[in-house]
BAFI-3210 file (N, C-alpha, C; in Angstrom, 3 decimals, decimal comma, padded with zeros to 6 digits):
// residues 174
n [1|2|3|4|5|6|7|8|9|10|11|12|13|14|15|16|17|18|19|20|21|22|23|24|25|26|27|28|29|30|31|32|33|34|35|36|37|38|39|40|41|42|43|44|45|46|47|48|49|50|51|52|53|54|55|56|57|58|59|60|61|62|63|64|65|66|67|68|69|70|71|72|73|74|75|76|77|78|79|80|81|82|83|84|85|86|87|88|89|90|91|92|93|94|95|96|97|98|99|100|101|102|103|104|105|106|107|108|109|110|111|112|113|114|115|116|117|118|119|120|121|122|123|124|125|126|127|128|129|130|131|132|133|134|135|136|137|138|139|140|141|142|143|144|145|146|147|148|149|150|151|152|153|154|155|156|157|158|159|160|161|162|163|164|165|166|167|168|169|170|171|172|173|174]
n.u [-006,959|-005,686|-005,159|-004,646|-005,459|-008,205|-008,574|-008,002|-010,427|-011,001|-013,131|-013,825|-014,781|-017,088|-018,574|-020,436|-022,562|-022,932|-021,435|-018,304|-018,673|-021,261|-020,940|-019,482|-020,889|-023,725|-022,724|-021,525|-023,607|-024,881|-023,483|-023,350|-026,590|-026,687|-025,282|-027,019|-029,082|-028,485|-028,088|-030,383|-031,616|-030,033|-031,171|-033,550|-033,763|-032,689|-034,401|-036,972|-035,561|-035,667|-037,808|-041,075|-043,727|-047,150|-048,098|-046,453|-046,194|-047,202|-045,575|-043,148|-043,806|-043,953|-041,660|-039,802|-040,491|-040,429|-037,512|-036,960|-037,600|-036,391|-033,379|-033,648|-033,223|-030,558|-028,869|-029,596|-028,718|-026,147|-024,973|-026,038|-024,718|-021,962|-022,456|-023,106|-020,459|-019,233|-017,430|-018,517|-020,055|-017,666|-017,061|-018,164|-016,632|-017,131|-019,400|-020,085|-018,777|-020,340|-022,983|-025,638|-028,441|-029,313|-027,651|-029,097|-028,138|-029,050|-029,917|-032,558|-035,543|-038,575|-041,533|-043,438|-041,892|-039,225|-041,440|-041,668|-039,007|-038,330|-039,992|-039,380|-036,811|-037,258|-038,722|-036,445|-034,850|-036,585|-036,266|-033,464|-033,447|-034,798|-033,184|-031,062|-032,101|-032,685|-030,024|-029,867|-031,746|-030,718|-028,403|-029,937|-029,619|-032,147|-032,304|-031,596|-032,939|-035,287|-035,356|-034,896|-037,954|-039,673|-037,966|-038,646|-041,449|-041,851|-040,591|-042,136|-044,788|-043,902|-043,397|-045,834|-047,320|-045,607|-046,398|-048,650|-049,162|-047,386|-048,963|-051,358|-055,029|-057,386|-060,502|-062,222|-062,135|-064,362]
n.v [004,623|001,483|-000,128|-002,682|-003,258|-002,822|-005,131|-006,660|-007,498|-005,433|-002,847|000,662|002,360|004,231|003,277|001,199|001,240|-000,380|-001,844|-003,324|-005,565|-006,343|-006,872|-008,897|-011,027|-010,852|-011,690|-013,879|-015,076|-015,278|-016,920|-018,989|-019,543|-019,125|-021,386|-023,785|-023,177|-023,491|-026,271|-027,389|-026,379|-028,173|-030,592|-030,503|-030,318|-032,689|-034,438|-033,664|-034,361|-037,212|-038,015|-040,402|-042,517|-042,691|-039,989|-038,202|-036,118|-033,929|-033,988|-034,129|-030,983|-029,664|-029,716|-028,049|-026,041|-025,124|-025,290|-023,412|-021,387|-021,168|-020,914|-018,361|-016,900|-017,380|-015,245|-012,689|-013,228|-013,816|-011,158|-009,640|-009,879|-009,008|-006,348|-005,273|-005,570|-008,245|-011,551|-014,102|-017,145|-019,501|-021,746|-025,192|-026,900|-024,995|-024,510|-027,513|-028,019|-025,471|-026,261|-027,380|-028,691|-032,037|-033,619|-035,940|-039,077|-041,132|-044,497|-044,489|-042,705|-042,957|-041,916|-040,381|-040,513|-038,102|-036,074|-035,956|-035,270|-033,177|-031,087|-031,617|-030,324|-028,147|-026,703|-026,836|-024,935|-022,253|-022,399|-021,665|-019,451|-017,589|-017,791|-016,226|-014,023|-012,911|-012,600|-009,827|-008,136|-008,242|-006,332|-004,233|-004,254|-003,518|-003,991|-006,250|-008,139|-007,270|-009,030|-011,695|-011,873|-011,905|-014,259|-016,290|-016,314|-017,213|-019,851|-021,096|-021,214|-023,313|-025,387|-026,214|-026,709|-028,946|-030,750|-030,774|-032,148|-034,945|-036,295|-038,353|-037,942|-036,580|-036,426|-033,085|-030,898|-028,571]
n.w [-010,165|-011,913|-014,612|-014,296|-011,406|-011,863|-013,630|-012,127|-010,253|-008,819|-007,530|-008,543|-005,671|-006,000|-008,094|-007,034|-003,940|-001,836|000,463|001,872|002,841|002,187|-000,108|-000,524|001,032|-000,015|-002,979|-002,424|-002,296|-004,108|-005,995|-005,623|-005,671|-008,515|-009,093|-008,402|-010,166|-012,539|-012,176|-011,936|-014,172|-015,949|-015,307|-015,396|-018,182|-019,143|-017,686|-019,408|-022,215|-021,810|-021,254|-021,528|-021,683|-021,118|-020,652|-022,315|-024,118|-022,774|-019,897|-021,652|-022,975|-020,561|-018,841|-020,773|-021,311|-018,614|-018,214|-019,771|-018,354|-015,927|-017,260|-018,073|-015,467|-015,228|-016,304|-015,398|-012,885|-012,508|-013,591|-012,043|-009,613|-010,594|-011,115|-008,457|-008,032|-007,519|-008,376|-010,065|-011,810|-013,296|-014,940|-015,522|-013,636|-011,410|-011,186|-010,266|-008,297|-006,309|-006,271|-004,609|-005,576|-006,367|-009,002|-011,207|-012,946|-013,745|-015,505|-016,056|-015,476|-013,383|-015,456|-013,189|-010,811|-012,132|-011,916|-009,670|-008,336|-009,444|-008,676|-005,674|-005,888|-006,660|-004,630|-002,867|-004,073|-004,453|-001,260|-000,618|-002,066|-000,728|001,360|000,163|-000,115|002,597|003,314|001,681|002,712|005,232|004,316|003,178|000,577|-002,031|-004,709|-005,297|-003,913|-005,194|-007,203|-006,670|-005,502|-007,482|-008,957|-006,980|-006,972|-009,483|-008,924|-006,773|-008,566|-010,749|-009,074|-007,514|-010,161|-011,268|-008,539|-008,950|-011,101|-010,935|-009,025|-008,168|-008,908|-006,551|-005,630|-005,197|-003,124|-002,251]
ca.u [-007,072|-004,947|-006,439|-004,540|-006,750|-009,841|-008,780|-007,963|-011,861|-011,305|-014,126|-013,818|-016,054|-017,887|-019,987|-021,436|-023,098|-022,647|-020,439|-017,436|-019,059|-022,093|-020,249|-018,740|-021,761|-024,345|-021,892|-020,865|-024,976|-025,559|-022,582|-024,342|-027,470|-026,386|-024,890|-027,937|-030,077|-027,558|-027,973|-031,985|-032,107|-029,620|-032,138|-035,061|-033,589|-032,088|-035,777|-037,507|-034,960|-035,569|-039,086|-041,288|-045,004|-048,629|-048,452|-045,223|-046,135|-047,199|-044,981|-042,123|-043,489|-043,938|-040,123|-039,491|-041,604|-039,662|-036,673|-036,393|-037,835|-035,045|-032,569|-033,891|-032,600|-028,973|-027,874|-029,540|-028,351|-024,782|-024,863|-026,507|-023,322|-021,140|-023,347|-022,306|-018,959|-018,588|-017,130|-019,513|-019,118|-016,772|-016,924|-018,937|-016,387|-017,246|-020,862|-020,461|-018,256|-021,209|-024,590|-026,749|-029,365|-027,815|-027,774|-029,837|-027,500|-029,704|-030,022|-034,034|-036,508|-039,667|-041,820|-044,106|-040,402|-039,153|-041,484|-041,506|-037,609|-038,102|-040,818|-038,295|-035,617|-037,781|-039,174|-035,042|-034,353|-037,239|-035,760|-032,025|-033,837|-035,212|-031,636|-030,317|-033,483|-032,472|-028,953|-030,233|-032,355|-029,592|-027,486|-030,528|-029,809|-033,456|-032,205|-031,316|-034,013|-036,945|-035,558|-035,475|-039,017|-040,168|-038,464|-039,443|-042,844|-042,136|-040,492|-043,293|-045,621|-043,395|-043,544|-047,309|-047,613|-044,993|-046,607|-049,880|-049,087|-047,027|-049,829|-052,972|-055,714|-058,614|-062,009|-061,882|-062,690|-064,736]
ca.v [003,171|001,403|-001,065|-003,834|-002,748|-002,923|-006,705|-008,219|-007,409|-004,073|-001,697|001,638|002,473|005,440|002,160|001,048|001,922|-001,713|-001,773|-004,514|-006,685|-006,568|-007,306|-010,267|-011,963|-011,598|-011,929|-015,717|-016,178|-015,218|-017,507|-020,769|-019,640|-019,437|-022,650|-024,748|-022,734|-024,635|-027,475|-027,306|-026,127|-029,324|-031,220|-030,405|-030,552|-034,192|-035,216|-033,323|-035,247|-038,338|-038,397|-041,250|-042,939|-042,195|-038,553|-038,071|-034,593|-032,697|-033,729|-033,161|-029,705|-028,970|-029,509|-027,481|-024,754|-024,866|-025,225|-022,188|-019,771|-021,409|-020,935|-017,027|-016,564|-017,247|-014,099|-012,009|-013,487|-013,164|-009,659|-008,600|-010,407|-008,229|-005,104|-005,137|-005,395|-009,141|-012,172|-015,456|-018,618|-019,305|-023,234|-026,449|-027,286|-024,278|-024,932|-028,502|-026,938|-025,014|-026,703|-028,310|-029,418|-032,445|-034,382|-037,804|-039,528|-042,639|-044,469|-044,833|-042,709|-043,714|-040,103|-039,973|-040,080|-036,872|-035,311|-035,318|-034,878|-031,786|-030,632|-031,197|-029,349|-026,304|-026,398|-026,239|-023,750|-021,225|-022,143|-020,944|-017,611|-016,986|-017,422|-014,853|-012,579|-012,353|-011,517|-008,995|-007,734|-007,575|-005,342|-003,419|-005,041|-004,269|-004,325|-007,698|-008,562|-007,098|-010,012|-012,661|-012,296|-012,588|-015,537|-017,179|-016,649|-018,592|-020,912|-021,734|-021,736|-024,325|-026,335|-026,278|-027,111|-030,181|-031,334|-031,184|-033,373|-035,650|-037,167|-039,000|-036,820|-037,002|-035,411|-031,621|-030,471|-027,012]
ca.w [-010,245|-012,642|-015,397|-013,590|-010,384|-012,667|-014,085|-010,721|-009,994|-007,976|-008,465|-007,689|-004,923|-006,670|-008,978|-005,850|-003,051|-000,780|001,798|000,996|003,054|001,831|-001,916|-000,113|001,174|-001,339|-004,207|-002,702|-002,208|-005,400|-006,652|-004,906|-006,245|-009,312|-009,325|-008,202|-011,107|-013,412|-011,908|-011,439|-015,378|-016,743|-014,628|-016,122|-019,506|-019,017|-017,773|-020,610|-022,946|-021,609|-020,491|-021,883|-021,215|-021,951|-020,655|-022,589|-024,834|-021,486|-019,799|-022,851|-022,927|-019,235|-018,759|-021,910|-020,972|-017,314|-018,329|-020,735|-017,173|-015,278|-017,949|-018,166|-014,231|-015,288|-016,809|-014,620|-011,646|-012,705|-014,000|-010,685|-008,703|-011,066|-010,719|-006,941|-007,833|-007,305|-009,259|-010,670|-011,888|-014,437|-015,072|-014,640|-012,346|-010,329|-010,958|-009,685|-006,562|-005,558|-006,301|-003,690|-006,020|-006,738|-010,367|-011,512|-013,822|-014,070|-017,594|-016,477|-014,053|-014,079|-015,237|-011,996|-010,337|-012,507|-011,809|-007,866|-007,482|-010,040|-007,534|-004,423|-006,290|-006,622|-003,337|-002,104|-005,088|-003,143|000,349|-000,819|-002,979|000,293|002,275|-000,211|000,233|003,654|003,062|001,086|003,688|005,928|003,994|002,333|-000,960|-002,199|-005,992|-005,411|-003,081|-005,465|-008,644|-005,980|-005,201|-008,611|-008,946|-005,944|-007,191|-010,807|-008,582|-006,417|-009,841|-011,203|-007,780|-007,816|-011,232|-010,730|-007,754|-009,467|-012,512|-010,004|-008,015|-008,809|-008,471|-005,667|-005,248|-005,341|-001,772|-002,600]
c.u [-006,505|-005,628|-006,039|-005,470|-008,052|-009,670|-008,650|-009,254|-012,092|-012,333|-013,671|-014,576|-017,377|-019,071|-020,845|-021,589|-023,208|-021,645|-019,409|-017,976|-020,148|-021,862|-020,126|-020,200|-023,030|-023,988|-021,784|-022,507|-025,529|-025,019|-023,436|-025,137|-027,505|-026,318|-026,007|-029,097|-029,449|-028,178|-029,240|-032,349|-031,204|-030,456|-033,080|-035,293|-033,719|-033,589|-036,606|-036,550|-035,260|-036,887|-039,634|-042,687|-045,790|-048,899|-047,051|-045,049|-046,494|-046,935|-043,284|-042,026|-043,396|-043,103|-039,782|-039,978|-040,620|-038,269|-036,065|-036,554|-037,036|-033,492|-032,878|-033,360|-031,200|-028,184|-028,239|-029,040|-026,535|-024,127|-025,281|-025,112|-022,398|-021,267|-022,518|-020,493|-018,610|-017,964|-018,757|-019,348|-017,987|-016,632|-017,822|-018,285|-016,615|-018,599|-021,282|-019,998|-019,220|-022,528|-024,526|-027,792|-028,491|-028,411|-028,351|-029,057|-028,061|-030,270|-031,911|-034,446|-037,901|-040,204|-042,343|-042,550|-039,480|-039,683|-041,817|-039,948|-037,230|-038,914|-039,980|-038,022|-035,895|-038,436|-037,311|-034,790|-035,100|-036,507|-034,676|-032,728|-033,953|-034,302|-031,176|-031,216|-033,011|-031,110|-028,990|-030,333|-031,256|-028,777|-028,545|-030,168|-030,827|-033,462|-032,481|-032,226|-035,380|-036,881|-035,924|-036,495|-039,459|-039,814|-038,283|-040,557|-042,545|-041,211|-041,635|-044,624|-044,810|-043,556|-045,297|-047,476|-047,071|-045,468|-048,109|-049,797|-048,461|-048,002|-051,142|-053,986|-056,818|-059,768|-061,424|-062,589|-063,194|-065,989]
c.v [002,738|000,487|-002,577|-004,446|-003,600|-004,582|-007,865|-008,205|-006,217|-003,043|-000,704|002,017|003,612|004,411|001,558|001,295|001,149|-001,573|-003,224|-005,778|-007,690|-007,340|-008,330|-011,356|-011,904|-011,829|-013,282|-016,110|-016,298|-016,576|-018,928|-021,167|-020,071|-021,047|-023,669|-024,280|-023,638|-025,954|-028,281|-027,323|-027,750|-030,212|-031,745|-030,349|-032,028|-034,925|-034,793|-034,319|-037,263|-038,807|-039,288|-041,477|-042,454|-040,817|-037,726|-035,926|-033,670|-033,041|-033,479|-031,637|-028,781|-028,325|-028,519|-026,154|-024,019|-024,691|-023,985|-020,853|-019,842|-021,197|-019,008|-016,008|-016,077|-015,437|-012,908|-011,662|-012,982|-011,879|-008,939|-008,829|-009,347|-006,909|-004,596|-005,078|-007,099|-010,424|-013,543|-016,106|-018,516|-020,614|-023,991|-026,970|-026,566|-024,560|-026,261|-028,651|-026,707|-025,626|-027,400|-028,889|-030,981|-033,421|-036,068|-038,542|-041,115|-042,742|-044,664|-044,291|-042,418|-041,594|-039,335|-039,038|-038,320|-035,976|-034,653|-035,025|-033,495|-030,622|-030,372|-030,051|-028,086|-025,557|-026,176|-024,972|-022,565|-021,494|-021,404|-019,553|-017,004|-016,499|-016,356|-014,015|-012,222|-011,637|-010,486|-007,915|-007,086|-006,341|-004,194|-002,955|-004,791|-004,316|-006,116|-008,911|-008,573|-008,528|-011,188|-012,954|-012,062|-013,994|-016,615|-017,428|-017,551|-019,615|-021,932|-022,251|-022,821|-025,058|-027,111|-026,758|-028,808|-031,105|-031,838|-032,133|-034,567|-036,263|-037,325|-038,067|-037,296|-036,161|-034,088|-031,637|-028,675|-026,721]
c.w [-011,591|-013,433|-014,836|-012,618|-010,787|-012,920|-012,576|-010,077|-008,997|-008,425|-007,384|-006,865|-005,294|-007,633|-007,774|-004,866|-001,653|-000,038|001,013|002,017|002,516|000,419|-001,318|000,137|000,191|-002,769|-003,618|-002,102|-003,473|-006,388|-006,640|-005,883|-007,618|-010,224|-009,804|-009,719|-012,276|-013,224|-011,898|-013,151|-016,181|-016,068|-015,074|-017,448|-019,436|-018,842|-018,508|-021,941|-022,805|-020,618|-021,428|-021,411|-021,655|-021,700|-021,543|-023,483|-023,513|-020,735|-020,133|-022,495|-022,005|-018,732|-019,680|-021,222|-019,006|-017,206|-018,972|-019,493|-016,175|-015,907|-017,477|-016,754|-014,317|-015,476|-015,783|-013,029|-011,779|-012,931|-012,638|-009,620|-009,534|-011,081|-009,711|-006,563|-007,149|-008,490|-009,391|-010,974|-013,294|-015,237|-015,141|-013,886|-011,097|-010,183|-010,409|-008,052|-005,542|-005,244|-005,196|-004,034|-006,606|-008,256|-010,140|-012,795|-014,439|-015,215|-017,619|-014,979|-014,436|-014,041|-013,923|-010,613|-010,539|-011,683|-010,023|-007,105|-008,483|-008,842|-006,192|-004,553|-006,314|-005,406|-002,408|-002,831|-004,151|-001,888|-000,089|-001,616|-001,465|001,211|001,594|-000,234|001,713|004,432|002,698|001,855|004,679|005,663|003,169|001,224|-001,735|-003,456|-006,018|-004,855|-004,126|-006,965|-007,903|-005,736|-006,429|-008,856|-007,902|-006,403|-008,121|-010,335|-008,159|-007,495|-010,201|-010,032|-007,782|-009,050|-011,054|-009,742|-008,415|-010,711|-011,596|-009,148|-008,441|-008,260|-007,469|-006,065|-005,235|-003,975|-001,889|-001,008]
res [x|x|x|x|x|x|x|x|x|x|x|x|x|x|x|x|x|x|x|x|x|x|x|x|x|x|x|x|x|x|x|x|x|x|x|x|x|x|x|x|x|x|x|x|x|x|x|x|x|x|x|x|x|x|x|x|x|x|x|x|x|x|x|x|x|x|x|x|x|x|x|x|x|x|x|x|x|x|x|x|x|x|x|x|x|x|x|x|x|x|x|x|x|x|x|x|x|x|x|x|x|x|x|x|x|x|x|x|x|x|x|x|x|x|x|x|x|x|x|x|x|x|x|x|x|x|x|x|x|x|x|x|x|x|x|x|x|x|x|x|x|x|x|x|x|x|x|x|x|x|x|x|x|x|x|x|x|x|x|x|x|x|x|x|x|x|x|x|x|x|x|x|x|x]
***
């Protein structure tokens, strides 16, 4: 294999153990994923930056605090797509290409607001972990499968948390 080979993204087949299909499809789920984690973490910055009102320090540091375990996804997600022998993003135009979470560019949302379309976003973020868990699955991926379900879980914790600051509280039903 020549180093040309190596730069046009050829791996030799002796680094992994995936089938080339398997490279193909969870390398462009990972890519997605990727994307939307971008897109989920400038999100939750932008409404940590620009949060406001009488609950304003928790939820300042909520976002803060969420934003840095959504940020912490990135590298591993990409390195695991390259692992397999596939490519990743390379841009914010590729990252705006792919995402499905989609951006709030508004000069004012009210905080209650925040924080139930951060809540959505993480309730889609788990549905799509889950679509590439089952690619996974398919190709008996379970490297790639066993990071996904970690963070599915500190998705769903962040969801739960979000949903719970997001809505007026009732009676406790015990």
């Amino acid at each position: 294999m020549t180093a040309d080979t190596i730069a046009a993204g050829h791996r030799p087949s002796g680094l992994r153990d995936l089938s080339a299909e398997a490279t193909r499809d969870v390398g462009a789920a990972l890519q997605a994923l990727l994307a939307d984690v971008f897109a989920i973490y400038l999100k939750t910055k932008n409404f940590h930056w620009h949060m406001s009102g009488p609950h304003f320090r928790d939820y300042h540091l909520l976002l803060d605090e969420q934003s840095d375990q959504i940020f912490a996804m990135t590298d591993p997600i990409a390195e695991r797509a390259r692992k397999i022998g596939s490519k990743t993003l390379r841009s914010i135009g590729h990252v705006a290409r792919l995402q499905r979470i989609s951006d709030n560019d508004a000069d004012y949302v009210d905080p209650q607001d925040m924080l139930a379309e951060l809540r959505d976003d993480n309730l889609r973020l788990t549905s799509a972990m889950r679509q590439v868990h089952n690619t996974c699955d398919e190709y008996h991926d379970v490297a790639t499968a066993s990071l996904l379900e970690n963070w599915i879980d500190e998705t769903e914790r962040r969801t739960w948390f979000l949903h719970e600051a997001s809505h007026k509280g009732s009676r406790l039903n015990y």
